[in-house]
C-alpha positions as CSV (number, residue, x, y, z in Angstrom):
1,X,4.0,69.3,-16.4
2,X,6.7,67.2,-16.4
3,X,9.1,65.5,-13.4
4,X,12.1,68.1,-15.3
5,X,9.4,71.0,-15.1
6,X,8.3,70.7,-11.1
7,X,8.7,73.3,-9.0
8,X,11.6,72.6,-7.9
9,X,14.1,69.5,-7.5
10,X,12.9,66.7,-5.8
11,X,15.6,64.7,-3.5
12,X,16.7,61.3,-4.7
13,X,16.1,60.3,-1.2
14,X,12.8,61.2,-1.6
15,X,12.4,59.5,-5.0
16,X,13.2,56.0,-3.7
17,X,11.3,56.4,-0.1
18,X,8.6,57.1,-2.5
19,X,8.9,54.0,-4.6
20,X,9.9,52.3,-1.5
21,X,6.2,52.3,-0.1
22,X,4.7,50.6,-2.6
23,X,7.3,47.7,-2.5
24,X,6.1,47.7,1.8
25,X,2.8,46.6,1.0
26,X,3.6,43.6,-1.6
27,X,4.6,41.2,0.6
28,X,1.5,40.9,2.8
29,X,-0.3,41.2,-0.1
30,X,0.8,38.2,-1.6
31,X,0.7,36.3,1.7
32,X,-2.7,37.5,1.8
33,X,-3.8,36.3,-0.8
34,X,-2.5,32.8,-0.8
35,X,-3.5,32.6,2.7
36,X,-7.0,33.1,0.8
37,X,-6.3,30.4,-1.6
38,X,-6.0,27.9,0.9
39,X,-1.9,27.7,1.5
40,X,-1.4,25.8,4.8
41,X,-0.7,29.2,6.8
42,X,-0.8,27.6,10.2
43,X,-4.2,28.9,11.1
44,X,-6.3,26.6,13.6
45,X,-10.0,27.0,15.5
46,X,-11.8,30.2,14.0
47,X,-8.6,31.7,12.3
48,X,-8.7,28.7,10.0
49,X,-9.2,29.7,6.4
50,X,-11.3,26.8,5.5
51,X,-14.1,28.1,8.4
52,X,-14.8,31.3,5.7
53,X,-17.0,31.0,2.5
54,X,-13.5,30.7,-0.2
55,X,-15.1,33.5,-2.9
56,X,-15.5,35.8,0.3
57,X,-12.2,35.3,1.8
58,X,-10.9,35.9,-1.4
59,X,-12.7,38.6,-2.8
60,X,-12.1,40.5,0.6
61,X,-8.2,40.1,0.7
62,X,-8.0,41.1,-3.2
63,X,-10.1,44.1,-2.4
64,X,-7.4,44.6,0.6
65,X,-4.4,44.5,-1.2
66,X,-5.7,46.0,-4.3
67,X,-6.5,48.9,-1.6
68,X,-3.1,48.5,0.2
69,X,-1.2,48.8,-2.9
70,X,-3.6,51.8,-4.5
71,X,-2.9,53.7,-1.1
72,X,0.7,53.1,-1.5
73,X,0.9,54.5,-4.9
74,X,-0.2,57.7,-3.8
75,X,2.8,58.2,-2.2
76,X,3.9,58.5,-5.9
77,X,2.4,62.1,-6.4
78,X,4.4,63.5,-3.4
79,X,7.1,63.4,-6.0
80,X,5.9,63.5,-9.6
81,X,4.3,66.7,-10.9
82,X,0.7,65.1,-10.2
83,X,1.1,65.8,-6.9
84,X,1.3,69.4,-7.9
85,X,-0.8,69.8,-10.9
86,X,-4.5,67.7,-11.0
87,X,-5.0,64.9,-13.2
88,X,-6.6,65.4,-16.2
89,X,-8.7,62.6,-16.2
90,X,-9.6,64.2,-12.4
91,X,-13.3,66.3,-13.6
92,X,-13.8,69.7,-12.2
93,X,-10.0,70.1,-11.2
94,X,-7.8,68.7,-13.9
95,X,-4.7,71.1,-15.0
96,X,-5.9,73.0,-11.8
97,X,-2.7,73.9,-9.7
98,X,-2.9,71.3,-6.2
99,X,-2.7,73.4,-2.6
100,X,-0.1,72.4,-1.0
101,X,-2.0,71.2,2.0
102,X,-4.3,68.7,0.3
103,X,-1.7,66.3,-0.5
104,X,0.3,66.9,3.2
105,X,-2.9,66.5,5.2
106,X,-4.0,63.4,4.0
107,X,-0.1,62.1,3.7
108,X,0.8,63.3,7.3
109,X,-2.6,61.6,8.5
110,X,-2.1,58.0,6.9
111,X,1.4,58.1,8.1
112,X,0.2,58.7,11.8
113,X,-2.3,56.0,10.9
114,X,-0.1,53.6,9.6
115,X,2.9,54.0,12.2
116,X,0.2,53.3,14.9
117,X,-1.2,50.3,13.1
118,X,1.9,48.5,12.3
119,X,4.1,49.3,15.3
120,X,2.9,46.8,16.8
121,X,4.8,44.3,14.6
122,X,8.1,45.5,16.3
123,X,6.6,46.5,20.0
124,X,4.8,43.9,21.3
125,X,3.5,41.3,18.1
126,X,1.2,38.8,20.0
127,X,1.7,35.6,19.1
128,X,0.3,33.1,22.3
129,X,-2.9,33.0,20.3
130,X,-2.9,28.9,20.1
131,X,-4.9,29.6,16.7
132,X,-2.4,31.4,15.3
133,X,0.9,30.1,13.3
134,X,4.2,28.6,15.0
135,X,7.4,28.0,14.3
136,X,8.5,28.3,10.6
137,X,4.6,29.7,9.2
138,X,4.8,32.2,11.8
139,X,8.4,33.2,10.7
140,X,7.0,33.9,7.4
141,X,4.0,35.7,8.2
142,X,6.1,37.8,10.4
143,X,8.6,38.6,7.3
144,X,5.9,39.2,5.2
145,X,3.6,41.9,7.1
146,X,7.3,43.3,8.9
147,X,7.5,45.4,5.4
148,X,4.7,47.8,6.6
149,X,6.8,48.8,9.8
150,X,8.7,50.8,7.3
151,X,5.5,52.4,5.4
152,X,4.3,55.1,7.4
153,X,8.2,56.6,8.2
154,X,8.8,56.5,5.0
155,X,5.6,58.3,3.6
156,X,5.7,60.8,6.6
157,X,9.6,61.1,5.0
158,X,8.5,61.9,1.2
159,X,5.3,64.2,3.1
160,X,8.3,66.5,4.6
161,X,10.5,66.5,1.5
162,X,7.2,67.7,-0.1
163,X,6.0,70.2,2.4
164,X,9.0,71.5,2.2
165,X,9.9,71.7,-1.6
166,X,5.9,73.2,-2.0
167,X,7.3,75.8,0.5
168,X,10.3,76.9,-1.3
169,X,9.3,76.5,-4.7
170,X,5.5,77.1,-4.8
């Protein structure tokens, strides 16, 4: 099935929300990252990088961001035709037609999830914490991670669009 043969249209709004999620997560990925290759991040005391076994630290954020970013793709199949039709590399249900309700569940859920988790970014971001960064480091770590305030309205966004196309159009 094709994007031309979904049922039904999907909004251009939708389209770009979609594609917009997976740009939220980059930025704290690569920040991640680098934090884990040793960038002077403005960590001091515990928080200090250099206090962590390095393969560790960076095999744990790579695993994170390689998660962040898979989780963010999925946003993808609220609006492309695997999100209505399994996978066929997917055993036991590939070409099999997807209900409805076990792409909105788990979409509704991890916006909830990710609204609560980042909120906190815009209502009430701690930062007298004398271990972690000031002034210009803490800027960009801000800048970076500020991204994922947008991921969860923007999945729960594409989740309606798709609840509500699945309900029209099958």
């Amino acid at each position: 099935m094709s994007a031309t043969s979904m049922r039904g249209p999907v909004p251009r709004w939708a389209e770009w929300a979609a594609q917009a999620t997976m740009w939220c997560a980059i930025p704290s990925g690569i920040w991640r990252i680098l934090f884990a290759l040793r960038l002077p991040a403005g960590f001091t005391g515990s928080s200090d990088p250099d206090h962590v076994n390095f393969f560790f630290l960076l095999g744990y954020v790579s695993a994170l961001t390689l998660l962040s970013e898979a989780a963010a793709f999925l946003s993808m199949g609220l609006v492309r035709s695997w999100g209505e039709i399994w996978p066929r590399w997917i055993p036991f249900l590939r070409g099999r037609r997807v209900h409805p309700l076990a792409a909105i569940i788990p979409a509704a859920l991890g916006a909830a999830a990710l609204m609560a988790l980042w909120s906190g970014l815009v209502f009430g971001f701690e930062t007298s914490d004398p271990e972690l960064p000031h002034g210009g480091k803490l800027v960009v770590l801000y800048l970076c991670y500020l991204p994922l305030v947008a991921w969860g309205p923007l999945l729960a966004a594409v989740t309606v669009a798709y609840a509500v196309r699945r309900h029209r159009h099958g």
